[in-house]
C-alpha positions as CSV (number, residue, x, y, z in Angstrom):
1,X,190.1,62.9,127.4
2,X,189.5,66.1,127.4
3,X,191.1,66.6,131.2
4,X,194.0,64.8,129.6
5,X,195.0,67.1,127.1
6,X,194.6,70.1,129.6
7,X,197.2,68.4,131.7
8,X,199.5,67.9,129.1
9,X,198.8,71.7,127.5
10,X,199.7,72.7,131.4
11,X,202.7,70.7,131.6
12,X,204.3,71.9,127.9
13,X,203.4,75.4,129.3
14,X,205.4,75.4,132.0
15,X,208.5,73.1,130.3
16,X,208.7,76.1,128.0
17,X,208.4,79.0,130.7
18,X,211.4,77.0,132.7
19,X,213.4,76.6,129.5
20,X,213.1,80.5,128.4
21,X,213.9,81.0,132.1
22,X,217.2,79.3,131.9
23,X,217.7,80.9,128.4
24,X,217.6,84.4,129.8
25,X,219.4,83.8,133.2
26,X,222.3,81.8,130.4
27,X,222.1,85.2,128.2
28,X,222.3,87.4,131.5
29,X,225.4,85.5,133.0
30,X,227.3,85.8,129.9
């Protein structure tokens, strides 16, 4: 269980690094 919930900590973690990515590279094309 525990392994579980350290995958899906991971996986948000990276879902919301890609998403701020795309956030900045939007704010920089504009």
């Amino acid at each position: 269980m525990q392994r579980r919930l350290e995958v899906i900590f991971f996986t948000l973690s990276s879902i919301t690094a890609s998403l701020k990515a795309i956030v900045e590279n939007k704010k920089i094309s504009i």
